[in-house]
C-alpha positions in Angstrom: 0.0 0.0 0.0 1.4 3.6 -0.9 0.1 6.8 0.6 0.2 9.8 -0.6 1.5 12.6 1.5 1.5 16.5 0.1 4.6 18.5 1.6 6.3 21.4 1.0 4.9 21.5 -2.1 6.6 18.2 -3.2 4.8 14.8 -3.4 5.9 12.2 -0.9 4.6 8.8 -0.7 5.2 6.1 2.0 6.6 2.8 1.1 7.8 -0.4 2.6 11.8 -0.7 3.3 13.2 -3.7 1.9 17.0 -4.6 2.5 19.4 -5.9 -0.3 21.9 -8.5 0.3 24.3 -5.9 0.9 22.2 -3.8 3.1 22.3 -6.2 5.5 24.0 -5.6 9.1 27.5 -7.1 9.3 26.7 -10.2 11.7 25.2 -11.7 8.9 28.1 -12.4 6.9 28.2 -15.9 7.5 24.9 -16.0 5.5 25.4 -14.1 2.7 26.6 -17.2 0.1 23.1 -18.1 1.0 21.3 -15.0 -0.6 21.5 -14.4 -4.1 21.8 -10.7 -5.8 18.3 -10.9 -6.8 16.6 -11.7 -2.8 14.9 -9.1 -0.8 14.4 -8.9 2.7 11.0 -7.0 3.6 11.5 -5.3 6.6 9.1 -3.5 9.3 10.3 0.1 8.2 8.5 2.4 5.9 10.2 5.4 4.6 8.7 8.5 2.8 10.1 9.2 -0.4 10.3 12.1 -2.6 8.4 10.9 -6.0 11.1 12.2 -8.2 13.3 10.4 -6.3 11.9 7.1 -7.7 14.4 5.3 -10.6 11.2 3.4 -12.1 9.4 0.0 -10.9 10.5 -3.3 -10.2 8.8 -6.8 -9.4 9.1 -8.6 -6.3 7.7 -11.4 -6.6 7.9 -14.7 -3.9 11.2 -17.2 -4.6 8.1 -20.3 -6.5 7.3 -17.5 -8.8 10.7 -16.5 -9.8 11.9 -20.2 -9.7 9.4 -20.6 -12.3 10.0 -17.6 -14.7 12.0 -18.0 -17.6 13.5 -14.6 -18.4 14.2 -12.5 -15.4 14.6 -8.5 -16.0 17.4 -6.4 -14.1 14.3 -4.9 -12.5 13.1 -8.6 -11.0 13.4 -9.3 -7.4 12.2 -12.0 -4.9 11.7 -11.9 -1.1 11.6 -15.3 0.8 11.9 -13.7 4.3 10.7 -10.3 6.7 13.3 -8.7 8.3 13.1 -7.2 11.8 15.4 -4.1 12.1 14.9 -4.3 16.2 14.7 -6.8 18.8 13.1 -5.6 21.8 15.4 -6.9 25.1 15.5 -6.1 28.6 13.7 -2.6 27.6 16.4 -2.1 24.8 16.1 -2.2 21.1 19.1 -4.1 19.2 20.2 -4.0 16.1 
């Protein structure tokens, strides 16, 4: 779901954050020969973004339907798993 947000005279819209193999925090470098270039993490963050900050769309699709494709686009990604940015413990967030 997008929403639309007017600001400062520039159009904003809220979408959902999702991390790229190499956006991923450095304690996971065990699993990274795991995750292909193409996987996507969703995660529980939304950002607002500028709309003319947007390169142009992409598909992310789950890991059956791109198994199942047979010509993938630069623009074609897959997302097998959510990804929690914070772990509440002891009263504390963590990374």
């Amino acid at each position: 779901m997008v929403n639309f947000i007017r600001k400062l005279s520039f159009l904003n819209i809220r979408v959902p954050r999702y991390y790229k193999k190499s956006d991923l925090p450095v304690k996971y470098a065990n699993s990274l020969k795991y995750i292909s270039e193409n996987e996507v993490f969703l995660t529980d963050h939304k950002d607002f973004t500028n709309v003319e900050c947007i390169n142009g769309p992409c598909a992310i699709i789950s890991f059956e339907e791109y198994e199942a494709l047979s010509g993938i686009t630069n623009n074609t990604f897959y997302s097998r798993l959510f990804f929690i940015r914070f772990i509440r413990k002891n009263g504390f967030f963590i990374i």
